[in-house]
N, CA, C and O atoms as a GROMACS GRO file, in nm:
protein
  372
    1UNK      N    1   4.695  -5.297   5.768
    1UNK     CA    2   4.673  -5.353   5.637
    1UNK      C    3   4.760  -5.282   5.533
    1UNK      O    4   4.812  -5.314   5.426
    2UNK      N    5   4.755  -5.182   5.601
    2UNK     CA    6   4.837  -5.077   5.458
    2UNK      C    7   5.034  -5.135   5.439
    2UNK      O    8   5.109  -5.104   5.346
    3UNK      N    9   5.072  -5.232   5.574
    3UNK     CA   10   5.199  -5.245   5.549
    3UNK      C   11   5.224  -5.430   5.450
    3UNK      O   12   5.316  -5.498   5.404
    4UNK      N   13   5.071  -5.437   5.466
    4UNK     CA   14   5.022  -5.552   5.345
    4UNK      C   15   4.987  -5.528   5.174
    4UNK      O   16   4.948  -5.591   5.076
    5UNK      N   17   5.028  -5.395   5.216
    5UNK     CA   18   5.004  -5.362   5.051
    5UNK      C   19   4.784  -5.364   5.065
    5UNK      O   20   4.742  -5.368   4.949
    6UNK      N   21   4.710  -5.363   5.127
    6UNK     CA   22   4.576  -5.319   5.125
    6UNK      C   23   4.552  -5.182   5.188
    6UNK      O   24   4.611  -5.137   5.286
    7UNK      N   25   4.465  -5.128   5.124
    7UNK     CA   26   4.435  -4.998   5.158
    7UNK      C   27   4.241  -5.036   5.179
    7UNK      O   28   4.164  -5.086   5.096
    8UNK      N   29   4.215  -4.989   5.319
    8UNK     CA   30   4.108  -5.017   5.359
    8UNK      C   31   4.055  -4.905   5.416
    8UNK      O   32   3.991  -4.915   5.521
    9UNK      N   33   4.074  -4.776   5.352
    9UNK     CA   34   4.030  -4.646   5.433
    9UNK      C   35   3.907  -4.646   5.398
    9UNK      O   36   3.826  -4.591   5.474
   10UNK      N   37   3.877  -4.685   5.319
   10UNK     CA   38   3.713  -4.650   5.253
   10UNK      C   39   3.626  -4.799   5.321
   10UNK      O   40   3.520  -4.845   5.278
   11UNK      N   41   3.710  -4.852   5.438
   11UNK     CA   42   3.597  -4.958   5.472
   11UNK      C   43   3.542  -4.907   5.567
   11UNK      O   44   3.622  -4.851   5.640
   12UNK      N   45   3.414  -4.899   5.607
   12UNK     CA   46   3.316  -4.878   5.767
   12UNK      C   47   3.256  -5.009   5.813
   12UNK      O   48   3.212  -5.088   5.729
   13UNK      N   49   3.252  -5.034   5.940
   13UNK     CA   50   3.163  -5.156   5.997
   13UNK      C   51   3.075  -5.119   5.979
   13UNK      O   52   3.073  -5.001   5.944
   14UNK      N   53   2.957  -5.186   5.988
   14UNK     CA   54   2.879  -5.190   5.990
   14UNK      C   55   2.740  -5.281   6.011
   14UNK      O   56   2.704  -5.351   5.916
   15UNK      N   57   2.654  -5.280   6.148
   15UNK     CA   58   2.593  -5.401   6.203
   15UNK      C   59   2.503  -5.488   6.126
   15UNK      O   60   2.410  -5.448   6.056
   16UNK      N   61   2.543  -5.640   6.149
   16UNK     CA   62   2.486  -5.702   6.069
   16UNK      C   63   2.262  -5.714   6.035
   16UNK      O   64   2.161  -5.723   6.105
   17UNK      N   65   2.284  -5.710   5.938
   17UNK     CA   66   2.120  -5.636   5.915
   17UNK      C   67   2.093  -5.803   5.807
   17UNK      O   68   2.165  -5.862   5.726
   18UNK      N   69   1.973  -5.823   5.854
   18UNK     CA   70   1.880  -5.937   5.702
   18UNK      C   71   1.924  -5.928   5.574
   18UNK      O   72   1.950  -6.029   5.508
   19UNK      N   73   1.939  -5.794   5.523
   19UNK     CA   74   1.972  -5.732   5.417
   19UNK      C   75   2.100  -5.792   5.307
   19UNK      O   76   2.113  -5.832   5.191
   20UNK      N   77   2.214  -5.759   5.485
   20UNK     CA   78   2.370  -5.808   5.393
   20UNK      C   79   2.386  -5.959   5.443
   20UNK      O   80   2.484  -6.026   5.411
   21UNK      N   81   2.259  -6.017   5.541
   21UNK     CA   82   2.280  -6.214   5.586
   21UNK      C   83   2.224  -6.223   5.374
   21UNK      O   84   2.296  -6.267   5.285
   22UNK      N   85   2.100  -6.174   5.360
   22UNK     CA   86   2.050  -6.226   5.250
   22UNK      C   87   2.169  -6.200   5.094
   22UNK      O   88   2.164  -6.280   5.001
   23UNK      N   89   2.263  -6.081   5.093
   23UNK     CA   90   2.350  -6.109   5.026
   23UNK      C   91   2.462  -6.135   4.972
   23UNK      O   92   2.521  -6.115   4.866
   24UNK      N   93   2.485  -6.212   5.119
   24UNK     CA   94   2.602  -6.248   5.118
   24UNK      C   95   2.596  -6.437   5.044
   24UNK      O   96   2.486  -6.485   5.018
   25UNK      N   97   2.707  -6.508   5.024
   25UNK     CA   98   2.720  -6.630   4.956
   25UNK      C   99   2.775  -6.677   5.057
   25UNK      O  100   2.693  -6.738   5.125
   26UNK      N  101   2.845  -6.677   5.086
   26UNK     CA  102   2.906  -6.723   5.255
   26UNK      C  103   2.893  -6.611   5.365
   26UNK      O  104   2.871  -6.490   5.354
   27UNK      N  105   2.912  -6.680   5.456
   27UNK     CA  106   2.932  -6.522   5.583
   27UNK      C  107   3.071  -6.646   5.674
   27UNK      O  108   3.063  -6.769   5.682
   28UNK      N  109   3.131  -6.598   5.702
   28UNK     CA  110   3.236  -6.633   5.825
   28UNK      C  111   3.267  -6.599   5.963
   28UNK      O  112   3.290  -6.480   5.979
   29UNK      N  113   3.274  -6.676   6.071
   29UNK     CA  114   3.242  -6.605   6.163
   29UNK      C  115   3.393  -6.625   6.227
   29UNK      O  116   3.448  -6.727   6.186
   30UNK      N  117   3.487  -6.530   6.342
   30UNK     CA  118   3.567  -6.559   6.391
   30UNK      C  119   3.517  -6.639   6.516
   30UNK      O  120   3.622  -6.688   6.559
   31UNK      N  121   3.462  -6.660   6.561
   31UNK     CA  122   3.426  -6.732   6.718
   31UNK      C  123   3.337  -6.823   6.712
   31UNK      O  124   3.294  -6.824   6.596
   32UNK      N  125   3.289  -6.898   6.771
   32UNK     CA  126   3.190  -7.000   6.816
   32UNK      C  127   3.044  -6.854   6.844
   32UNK      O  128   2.937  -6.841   6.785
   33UNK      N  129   3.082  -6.804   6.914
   33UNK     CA  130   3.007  -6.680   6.955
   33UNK      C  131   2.943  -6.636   6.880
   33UNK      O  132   2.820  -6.642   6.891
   34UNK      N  133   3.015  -6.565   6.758
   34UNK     CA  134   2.985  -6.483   6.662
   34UNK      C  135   2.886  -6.609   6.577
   34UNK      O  136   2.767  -6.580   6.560
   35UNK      N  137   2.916  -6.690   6.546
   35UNK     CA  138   2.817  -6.758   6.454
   35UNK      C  139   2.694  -6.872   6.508
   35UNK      O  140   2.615  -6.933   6.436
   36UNK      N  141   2.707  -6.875   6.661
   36UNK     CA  142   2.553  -6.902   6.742
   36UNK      C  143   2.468  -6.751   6.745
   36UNK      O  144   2.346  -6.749   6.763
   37UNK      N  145   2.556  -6.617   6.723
   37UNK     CA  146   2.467  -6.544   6.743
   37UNK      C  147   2.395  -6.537   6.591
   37UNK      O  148   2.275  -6.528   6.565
   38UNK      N  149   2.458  -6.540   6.540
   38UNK     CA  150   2.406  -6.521   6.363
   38UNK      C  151   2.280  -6.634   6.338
   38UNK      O  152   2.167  -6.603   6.300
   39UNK      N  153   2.323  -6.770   6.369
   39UNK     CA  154   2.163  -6.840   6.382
   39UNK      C  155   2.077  -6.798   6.455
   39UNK      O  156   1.964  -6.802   6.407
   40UNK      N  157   2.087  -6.758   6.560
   40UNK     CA  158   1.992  -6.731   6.657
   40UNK      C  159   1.915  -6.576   6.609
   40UNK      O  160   1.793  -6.556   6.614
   41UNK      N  161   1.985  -6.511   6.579
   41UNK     CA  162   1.929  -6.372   6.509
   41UNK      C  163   1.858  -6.378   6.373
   41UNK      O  164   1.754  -6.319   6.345
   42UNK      N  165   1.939  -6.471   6.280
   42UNK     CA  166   1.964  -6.445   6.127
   42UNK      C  167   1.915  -6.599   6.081
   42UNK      O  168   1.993  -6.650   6.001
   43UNK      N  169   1.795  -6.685   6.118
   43UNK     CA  170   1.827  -6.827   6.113
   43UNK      C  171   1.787  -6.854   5.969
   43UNK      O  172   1.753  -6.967   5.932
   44UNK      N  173   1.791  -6.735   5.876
   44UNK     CA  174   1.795  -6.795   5.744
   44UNK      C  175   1.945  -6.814   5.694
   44UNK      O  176   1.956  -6.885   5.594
   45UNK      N  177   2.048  -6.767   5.740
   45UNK     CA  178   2.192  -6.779   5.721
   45UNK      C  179   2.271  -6.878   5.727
   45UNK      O  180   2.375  -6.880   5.660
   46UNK      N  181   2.216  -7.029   5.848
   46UNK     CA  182   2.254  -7.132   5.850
   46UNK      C  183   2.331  -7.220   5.731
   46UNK      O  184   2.410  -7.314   5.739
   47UNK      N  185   2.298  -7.180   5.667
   47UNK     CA  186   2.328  -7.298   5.517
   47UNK      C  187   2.482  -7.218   5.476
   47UNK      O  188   2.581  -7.273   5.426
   48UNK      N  189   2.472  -7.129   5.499
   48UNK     CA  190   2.619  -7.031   5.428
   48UNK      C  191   2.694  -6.980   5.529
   48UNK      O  192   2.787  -6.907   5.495
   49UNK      N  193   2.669  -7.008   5.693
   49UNK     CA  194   2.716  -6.981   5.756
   49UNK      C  195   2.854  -7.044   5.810
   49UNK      O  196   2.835  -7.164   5.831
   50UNK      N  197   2.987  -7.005   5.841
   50UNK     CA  198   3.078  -7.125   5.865
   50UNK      C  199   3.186  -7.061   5.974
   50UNK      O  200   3.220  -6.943   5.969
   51UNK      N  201   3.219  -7.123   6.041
   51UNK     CA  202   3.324  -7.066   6.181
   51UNK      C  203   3.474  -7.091   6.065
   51UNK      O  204   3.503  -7.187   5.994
   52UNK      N  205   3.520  -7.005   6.079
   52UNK     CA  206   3.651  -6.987   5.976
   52UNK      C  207   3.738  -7.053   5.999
   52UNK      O  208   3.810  -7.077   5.902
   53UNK      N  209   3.775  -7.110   6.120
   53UNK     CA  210   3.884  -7.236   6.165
   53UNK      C  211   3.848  -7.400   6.136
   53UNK      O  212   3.913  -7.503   6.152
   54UNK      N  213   3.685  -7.366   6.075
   54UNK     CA  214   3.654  -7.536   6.059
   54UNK      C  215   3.682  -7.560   5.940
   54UNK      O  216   3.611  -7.641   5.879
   55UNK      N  217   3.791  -7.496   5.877
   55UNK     CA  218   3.868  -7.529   5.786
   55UNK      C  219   4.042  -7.524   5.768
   55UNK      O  220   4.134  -7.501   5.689
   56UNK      N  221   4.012  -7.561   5.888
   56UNK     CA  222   4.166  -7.542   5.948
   56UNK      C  223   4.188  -7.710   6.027
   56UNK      O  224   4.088  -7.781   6.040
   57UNK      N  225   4.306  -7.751   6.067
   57UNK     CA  226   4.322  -7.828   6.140
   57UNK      C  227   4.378  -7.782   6.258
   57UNK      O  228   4.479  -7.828   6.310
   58UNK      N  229   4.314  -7.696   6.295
   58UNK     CA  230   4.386  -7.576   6.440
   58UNK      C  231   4.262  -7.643   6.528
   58UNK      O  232   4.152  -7.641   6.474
   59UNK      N  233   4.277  -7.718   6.693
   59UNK     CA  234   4.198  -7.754   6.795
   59UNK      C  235   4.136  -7.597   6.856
   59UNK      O  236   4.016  -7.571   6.861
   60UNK      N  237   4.191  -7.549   6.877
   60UNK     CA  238   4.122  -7.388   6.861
   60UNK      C  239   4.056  -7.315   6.743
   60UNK      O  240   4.101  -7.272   6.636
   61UNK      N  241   3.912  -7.316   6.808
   61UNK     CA  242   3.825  -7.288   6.655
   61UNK      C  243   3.815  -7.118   6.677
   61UNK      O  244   3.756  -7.044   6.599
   62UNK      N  245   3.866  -7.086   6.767
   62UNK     CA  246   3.840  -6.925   6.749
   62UNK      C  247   3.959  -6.824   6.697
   62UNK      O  248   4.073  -6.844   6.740
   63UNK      N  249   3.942  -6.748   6.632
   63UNK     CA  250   4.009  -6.593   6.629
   63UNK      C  251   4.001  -6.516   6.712
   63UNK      O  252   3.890  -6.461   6.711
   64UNK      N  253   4.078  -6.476   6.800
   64UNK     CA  254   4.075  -6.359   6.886
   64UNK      C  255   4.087  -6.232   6.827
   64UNK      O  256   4.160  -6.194   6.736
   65UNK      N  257   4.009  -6.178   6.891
   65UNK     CA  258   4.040  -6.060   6.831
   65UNK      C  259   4.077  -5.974   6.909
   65UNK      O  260   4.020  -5.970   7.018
   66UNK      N  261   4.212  -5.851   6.869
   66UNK     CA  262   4.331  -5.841   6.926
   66UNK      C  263   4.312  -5.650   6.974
   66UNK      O  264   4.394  -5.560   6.989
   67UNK      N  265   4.167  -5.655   6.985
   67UNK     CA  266   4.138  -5.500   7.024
   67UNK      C  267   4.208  -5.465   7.167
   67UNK      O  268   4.224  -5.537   7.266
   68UNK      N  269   4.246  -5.321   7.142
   68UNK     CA  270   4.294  -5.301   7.217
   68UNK      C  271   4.475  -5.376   7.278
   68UNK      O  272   4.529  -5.384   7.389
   69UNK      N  273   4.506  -5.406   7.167
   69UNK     CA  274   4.626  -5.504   7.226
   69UNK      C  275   4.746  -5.451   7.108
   69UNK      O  276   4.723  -5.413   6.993
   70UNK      N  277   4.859  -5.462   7.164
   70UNK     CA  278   4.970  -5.420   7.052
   70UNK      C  279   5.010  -5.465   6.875
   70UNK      O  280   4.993  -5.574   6.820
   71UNK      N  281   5.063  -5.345   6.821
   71UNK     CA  282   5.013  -5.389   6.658
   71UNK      C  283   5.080  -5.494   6.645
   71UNK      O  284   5.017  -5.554   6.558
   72UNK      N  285   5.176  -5.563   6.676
   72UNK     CA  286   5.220  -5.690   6.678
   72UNK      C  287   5.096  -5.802   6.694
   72UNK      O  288   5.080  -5.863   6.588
   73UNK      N  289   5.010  -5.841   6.794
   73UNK     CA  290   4.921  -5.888   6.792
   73UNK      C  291   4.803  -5.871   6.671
   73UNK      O  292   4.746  -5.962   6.611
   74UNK      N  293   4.787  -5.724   6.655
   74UNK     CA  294   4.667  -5.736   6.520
   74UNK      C  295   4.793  -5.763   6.394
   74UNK      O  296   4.745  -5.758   6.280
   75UNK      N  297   4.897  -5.783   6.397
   75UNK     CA  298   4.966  -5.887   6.291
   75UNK      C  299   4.966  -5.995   6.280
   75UNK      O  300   4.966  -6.077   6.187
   76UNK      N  301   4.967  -5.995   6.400
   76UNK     CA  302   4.968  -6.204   6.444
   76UNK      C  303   4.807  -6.274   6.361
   76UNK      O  304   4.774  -6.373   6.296
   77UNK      N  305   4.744  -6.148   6.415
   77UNK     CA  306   4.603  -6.177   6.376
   77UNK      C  307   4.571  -6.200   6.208
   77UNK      O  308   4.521  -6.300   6.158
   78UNK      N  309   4.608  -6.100   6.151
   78UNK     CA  310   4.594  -6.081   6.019
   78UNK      C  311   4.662  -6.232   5.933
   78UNK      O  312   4.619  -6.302   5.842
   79UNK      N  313   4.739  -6.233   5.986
   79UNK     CA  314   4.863  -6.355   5.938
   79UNK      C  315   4.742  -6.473   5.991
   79UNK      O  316   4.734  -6.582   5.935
   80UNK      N  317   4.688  -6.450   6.057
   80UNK     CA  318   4.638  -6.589   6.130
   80UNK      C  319   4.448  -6.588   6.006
   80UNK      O  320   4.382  -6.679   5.955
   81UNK      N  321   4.436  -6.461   6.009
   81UNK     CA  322   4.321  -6.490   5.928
   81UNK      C  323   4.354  -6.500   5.771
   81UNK      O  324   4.280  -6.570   5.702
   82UNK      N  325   4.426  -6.454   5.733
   82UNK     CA  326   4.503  -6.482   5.564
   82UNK      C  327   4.538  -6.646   5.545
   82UNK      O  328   4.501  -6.695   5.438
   83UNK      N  329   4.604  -6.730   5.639
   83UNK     CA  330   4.594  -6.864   5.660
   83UNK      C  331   4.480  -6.915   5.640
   83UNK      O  332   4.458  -6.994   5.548
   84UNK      N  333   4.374  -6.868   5.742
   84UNK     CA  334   4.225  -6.933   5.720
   84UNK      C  335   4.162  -6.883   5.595
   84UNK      O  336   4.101  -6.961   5.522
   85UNK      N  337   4.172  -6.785   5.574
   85UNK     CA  338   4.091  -6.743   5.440
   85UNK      C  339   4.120  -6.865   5.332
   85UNK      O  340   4.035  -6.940   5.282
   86UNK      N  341   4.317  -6.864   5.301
   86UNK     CA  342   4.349  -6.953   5.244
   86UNK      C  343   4.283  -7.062   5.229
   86UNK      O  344   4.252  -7.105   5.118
   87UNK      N  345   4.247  -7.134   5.363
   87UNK     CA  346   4.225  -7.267   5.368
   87UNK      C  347   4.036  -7.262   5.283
   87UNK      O  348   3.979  -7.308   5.184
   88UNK      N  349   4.004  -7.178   5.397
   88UNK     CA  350   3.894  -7.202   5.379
   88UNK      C  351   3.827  -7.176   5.158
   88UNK      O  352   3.774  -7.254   5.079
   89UNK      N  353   3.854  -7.088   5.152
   89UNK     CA  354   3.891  -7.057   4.993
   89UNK      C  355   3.958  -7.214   4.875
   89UNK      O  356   3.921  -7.255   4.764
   90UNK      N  357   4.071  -7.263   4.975
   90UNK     CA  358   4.072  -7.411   4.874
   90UNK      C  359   3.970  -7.501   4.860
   90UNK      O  360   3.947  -7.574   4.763
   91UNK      N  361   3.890  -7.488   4.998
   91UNK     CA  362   3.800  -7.617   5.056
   91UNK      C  363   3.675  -7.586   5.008
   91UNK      O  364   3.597  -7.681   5.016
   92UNK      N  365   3.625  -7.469   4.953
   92UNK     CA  366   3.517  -7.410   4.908
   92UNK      C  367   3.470  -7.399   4.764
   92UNK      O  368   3.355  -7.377   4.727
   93UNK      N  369   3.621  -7.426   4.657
   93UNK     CA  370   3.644  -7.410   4.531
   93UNK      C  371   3.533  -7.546   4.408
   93UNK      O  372   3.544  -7.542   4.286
   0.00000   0.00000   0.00000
């Protein structure tokens, strides 16, 4: 991120809890995966919940995610989620 001009040292993961489903305004999920698990765990989240490619016209609704794989790939990635953010951000306005 830092050769994007973002500086993200001060970010930590951290597992999703009721807490940050209840304050968040949207939540986004990269996978089909990630956001059956979020209803199934979190089923007050449904309404704000959204797979980040279903605002895309990409037949592949997932983001891979590029752990463990060369920084070229977590570029590919980044580039690939800055697109969706994009989209999804016009379609949301």
């Amino acid at each position: 991120m830092k050769s994007r001009g973002i500086d993200i040292s001060s970010h930590r993961s951290q597992p999703v809890s009721h807490d940050l489903v209840n304050k968040a305004e949207c939540i986004f999920g990269m996978t089909k995966e990630h956001t059956d698990y979020l209803k199934m765990n979190f089923p007050e989240c449904k309404n704000k919940l959204f797979l980040l490619k279903d605002f895309t016209e990409d037949k592949d609704k997932n983001i891979h995610d590029p752990i463990g794989l060369s920084y070229e790939e977590y570029s590919q990635c980044a580039d690939e989620l800055e697109r969706c953010l994009k989209k999804a951000l016009e379609k949301l306005k």
